[in-house]
C-alpha positions in Angstrom: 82.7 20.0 -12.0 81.6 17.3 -10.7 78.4 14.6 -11.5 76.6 13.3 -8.1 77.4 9.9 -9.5 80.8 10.6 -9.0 80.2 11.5 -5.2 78.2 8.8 -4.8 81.0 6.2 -6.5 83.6 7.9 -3.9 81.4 7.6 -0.7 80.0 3.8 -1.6 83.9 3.0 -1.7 84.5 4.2 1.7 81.2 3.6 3.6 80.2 -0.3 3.8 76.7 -1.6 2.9 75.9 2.3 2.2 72.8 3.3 0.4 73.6 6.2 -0.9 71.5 9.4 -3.1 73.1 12.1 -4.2 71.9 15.1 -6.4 72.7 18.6 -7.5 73.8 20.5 -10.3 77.5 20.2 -10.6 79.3 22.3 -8.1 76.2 22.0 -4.8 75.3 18.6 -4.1 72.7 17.3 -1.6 73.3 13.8 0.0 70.9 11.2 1.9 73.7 8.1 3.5 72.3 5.4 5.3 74.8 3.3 6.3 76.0 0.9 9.7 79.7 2.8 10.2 77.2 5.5 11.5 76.6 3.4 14.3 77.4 4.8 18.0 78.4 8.2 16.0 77.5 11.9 16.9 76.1 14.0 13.7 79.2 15.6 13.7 81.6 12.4 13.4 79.4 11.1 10.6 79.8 14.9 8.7 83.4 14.4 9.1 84.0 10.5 8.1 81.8 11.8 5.2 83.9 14.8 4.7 87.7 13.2 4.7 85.9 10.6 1.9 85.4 13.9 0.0 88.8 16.4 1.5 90.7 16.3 -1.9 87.4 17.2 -4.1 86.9 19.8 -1.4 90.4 21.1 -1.3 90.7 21.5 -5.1 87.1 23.4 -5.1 86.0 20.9 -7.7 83.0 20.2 -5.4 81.7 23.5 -4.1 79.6 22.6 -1.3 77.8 19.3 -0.1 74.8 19.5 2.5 73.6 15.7 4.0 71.9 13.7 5.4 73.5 10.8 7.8 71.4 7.8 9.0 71.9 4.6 10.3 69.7 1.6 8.4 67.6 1.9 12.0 66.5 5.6 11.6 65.7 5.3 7.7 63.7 2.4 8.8 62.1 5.0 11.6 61.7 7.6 8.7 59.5 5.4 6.2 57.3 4.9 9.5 
């Protein structure tokens, strides 16, 4: 089991300048990460950078499932309107 603290600790190390919020309830997690390194890539390169952060927790099914949300600072700018 695994606290979204945790998740959010491993992400911050691997993503630069990353504001990160995670919740869930130990095993599901939701994730909003705004960060540059998202710059210039498709959704699906920024599931997976986000995903290799996370392979080993993954692999050893100590975190169940993760669902996200990937922006870069300009769209969560966009967002707050």
């Amino acid at each position: 089991m695994m606290e979204p603290e945790a998740i959010r600790a491993l992400l911050q190390a691997g993503l630069k300048d990353a504001d990160i919020e995670v919740i869930g309830d130990g095993r599901h997690f939701q994730a909003r990460i705004v960060t540059a390194d998202f710059e210039g890539l498709s959704l699906l390169k920024r599931h997976r950078l986000v995903y290799d952060l996370l392979q080993a927790h993954i692999d050893s099914e100590v975190l169940h499932a993760i669902s996200m949300r990937t922006l870069t600072p300009a769209q969560a700018l966009a967002e707050k309107g």
